[in-house]
C-alpha positions in Angstrom: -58.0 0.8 111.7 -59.6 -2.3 112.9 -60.2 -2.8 116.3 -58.5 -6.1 117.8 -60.2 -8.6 119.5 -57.7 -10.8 120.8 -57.9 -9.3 124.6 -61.6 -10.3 124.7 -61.1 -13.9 123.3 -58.2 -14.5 125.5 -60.3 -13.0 128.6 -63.2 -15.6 127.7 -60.8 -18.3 127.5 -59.2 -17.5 130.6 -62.3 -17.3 132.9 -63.9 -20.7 131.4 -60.2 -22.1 132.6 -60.4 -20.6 135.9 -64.4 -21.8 136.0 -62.7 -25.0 135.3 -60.4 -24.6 138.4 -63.2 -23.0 140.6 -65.3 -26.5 139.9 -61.7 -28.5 142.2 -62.2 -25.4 144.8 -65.8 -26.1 145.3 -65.4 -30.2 145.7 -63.5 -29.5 148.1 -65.1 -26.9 149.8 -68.8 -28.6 149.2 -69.9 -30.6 152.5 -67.2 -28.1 154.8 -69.3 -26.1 157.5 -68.7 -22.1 156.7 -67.4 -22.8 153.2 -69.1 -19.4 151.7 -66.2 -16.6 152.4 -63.2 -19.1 151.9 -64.9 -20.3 148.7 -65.5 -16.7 147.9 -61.7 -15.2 149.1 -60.2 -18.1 146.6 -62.4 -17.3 143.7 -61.9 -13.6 144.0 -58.1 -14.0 144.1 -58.2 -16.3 141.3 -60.8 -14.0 139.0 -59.4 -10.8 140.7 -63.0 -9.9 141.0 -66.4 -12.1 141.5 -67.8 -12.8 138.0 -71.6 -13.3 138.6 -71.1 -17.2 136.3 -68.8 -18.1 139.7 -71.4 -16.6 141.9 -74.4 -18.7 140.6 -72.3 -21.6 140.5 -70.8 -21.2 143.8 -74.6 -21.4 145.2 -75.5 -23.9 143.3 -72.6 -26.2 144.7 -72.5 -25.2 148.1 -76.6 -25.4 148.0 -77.0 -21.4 149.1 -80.0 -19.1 147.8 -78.2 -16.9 144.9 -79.6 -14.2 147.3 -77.1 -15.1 150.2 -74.0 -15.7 148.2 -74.7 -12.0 146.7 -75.8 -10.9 150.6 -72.6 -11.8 151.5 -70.1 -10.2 148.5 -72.6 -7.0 148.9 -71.7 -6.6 152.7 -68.0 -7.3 152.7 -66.1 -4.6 151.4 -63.1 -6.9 150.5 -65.3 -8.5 147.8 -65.6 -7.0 144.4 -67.8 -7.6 141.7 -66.2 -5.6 139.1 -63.0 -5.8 137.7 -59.7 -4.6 139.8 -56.7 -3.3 138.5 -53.3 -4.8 139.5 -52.9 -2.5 142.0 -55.8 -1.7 144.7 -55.1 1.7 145.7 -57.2 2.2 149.6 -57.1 5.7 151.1 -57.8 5.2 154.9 -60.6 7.7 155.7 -60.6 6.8 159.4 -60.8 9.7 161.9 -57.1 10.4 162.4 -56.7 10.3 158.3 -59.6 12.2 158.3 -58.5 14.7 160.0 -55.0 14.9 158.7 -56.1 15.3 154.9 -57.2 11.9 154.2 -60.3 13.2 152.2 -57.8 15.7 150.4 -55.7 12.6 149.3 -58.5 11.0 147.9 -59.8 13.9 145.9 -56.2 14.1 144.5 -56.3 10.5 143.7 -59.8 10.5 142.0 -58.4 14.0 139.9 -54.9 11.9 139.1 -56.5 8.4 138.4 -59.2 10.1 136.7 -61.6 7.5 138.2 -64.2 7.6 141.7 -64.2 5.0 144.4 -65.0 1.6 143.2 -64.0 1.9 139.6 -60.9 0.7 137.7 -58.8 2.8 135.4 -59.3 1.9 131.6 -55.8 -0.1 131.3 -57.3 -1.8 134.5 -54.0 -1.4 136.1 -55.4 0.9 139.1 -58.9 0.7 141.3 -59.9 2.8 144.2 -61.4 2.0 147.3 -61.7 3.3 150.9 -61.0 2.0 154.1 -61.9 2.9 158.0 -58.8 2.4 159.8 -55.4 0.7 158.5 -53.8 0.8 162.0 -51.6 3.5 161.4 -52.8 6.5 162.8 -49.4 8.1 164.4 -48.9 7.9 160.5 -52.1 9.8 159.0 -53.0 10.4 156.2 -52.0 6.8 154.7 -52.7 4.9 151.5 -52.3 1.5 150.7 -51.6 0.2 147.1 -51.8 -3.5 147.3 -50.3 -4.1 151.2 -47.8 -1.7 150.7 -48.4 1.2 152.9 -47.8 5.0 152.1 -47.5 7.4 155.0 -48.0 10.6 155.9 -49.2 11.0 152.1 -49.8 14.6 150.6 -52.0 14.9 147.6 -49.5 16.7 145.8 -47.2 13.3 146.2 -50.1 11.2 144.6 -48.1 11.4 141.2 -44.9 10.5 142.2 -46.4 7.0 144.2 -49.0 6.4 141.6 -45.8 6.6 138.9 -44.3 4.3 140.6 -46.3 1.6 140.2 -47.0 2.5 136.6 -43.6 2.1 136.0 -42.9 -1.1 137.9 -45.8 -2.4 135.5 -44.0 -1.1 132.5 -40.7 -2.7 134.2 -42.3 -6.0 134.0 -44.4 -5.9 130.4 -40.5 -5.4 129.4 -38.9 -8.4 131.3 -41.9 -10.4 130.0 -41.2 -9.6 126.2 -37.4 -10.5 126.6 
């Protein structure tokens, strides 16, 4: 069976359109003290990750050294540089999550997702990432998926949430084909 290509021509399409859209961001962004991280924030929500073609064209616009615009997606953990699914699943590892199971919840994720922190499931429909502190510890251990926030989470309940979002994306491939 032939493999399809349409995904990847429709992907290419899509990102020279959004390239397109990032070239308006910049001009107005260009001459505005402390463009960098808005100009970075709106690219990444429009890409859902920072491609390195909006990178080098974000430092050549806003005049930066490549070297800074990357210093400054490397440091920030919001930014991302790969691919994210459509949800962000974030297991808060601060020390009251810690300490109630937080690390346990993760290992159940990464066992459930089949996937470690940073990386993307295959149908790109889940990532996983880590946080510090969510601010709420009389909750522990929590997870966020997108800003939804899942308390007092046990890993043997990491299923049953991560099913529900599977589904809800099912839910909406099937409105979309009506």
């Amino acid at each position: 069976m032939a493999e399809q290509v349409t995904c990847t021509c429709n992907a290419k399409i899509a990102e020279s359109e959004l390239l397109e859209k990032l070239d308006d961001v910049l001009e107005e962004y260009r001459l505005k003290p402390g463009a960098l991280i808005p100009v970075l924030q709106i690219t990444q929500n429009m890409f859902g990750y920072l491609p390195e073609t909006a990178l080098k064209k974000i430092s050549l616009v806003l005049n930066k050294p490549y070297s800074e615009v990357a210093g400054v997606v490397g440091f920030y953990s919001f930014f991302s540089t790969v691919p994210r699914g459509k949800y962000l699943v974030r297991v808060c590892l601060g020390t009251a999550c810690y300490v109630r199971g937080g690390k346990e919840v993760l290992s159940a994720l990464k066992e459930y997702l089949g996937i470690d922190v940073g990386e993307t499931t295959e149908d790109r429909l889940f990532s996983l990432d880590i946080g510090r502190c969510f601010g709420a510890c009389g909750l522990a251990p929590v997870i966020m998926v997108n800003d939804n926030v899942h308390q007092r989470v046990k890993p043997a309940r990491i299923g049953e949430i991560i099913e529900l979002y599977r589904n809800e994306s099912e839910s909406e491939k099937e409105e979309g084909r009506k």
